[in-house]
C-alpha positions, -999 to +999 in steps of 0.1 A: +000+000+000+011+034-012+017+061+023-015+081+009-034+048+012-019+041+044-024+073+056-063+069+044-062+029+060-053+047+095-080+080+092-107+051+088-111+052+049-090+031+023-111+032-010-120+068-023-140+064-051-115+082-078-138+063-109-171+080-103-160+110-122-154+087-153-186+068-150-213+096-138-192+128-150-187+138-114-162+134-090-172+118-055-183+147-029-171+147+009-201+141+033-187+157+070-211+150+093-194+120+114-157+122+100-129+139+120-116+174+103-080+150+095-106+127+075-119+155+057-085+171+046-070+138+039-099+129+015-103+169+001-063+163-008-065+134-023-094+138-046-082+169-054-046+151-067-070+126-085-093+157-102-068+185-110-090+202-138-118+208-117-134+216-083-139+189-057-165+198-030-170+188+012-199+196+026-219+195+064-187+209+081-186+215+111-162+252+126-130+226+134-133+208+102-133+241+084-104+254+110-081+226+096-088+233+061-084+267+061-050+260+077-037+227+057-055+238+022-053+274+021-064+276-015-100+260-005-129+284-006-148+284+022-193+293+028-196+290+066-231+296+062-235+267+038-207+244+054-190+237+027-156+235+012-149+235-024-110+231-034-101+237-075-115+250-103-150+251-113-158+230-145-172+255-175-206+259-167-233+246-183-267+258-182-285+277-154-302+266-126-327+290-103-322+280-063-349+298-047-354+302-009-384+308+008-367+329+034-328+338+049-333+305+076-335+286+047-300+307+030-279+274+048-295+247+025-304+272-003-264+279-003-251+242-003-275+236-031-261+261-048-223+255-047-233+222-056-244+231-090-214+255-097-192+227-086-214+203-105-212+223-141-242+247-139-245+286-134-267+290-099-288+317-099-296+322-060-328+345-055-335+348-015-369+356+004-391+351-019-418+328+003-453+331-003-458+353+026-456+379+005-464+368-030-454+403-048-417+398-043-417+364-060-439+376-087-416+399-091-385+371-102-410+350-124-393+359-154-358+356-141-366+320-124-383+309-155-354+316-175-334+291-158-328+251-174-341+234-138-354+255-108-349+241-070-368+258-047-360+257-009-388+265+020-401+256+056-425+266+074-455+244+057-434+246+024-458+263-003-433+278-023-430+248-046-467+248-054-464+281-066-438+277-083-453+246-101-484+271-113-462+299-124-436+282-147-429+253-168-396+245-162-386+210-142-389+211-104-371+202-077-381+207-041-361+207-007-380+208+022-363+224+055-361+218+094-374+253+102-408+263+115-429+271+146-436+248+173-444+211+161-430+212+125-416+173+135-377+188+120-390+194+085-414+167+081-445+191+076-426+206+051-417+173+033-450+157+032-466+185+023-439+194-009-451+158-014-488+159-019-482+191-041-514+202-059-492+217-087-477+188-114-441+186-118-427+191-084-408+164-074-386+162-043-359+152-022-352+149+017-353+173+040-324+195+040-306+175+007-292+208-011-265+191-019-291+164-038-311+190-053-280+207-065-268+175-081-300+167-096-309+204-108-274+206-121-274+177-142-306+188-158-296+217-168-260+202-184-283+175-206-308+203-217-277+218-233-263+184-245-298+178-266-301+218-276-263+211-292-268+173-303-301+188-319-285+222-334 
């Protein structure tokens, strides 16, 4: 065994994933939550050796975790308010994707979706507090949201914004649901089930507080709308 895979057999992980790039077009992402910060910088290093032409991306990090990076891989940028760490070059973007967030206690998962889809190949087009509380100011980015290839919108509370969404435009979908709300909001189920039973066709969606699989999903949209438009040109 090579002393990078030693190093990785000691931290606790010994097979990083360096293919998935070739076979899905993406390299593999680091997950935090439950790793020590040395995990995180060991893996951030060494998929960044494996993936020099483009960005690799960490995310649910906790302050020490970002602490270490920000001392061992100076070069990372940093979102503390999304907790993530993304260390390269973007790819060329491809395609646009609206993330829309109900309000700012929504901005940490509205944020990690969003760096997911620059890091995954797409332009994000963040557009913040805009929940149907009051309706004018998200009236007043329908045309700017509906320009986007694939639309992720991110809300609490009881989670309208992606049925309104779904009866203002015609572009795909995707909804996060999040763990904030009043009293019994059961940690974002209310908002999950009721982004499930959407009245509005064509809103599909993913757990609660998954930017990061919204952004992936949303991201690879919008890359394959531009793949057909140029196959088709």
């Amino acid at each position: 065994m090579s002393e990078i895979g030693e190093r990785e057999a000691d931290l606790g992980f010994a097979r990083l994933d360096l293919g998935r790039a070739a076979r899905t077009g993406d390299p593999e992402v680091v997950f935090g939550a439950g790793k020590t910060p040395e995990q995180v910088v060991t893996a951030l290093r060494r998929l960044a050796a494996a993936h020099p032409d483009r960005a690799v991306l960490a995310t649910r990090l906790t302050p020490p975790m970002i602490a270490l990076i920000r001392a061992d891989l100076p070069a990372a940028e940093v979102d503390e308010v999304a907790r993530t760490v993304t260390l390269g070059p973007p790819p060329a973007p491809v395609g646009a994707v609206a993330v829309v967030c109900a309000g700012t206690s929504d901005l940490p998962v509205a944020r990690e979706c969003a760096t997911t889809v620059r890091v995954f190949g797409a332009t994000p087009d963040l557009v913040v507090d805009v929940g149907v509380a009051g309706l004018h100011r998200l009236l007043a980015q329908r045309d700017r949201i509906a320009a986007a290839d694939a639309v992720v919108a991110v809300a609490g509370m009881e989670a309208a914004l992606p049925s309104v969404l779904g009866g203002l435009i015609g572009v795909p979908l995707i909804a996060v649901p999040t763990s904030v709300g009043y009293g019994w909001h059961l940690d974002g189920l209310t908002a999950f089930v009721g982004m499930l039973n959407s009245c509005a066709p064509g809103v599909v969606c993913v757990n609660v507080d998954n930017g990061f699989g919204a952004g992936v999903a949303a991201a690879r949209i919008a890359r394959t709308v531009h793949r057909s438009a140029a196959a088709g040109a």
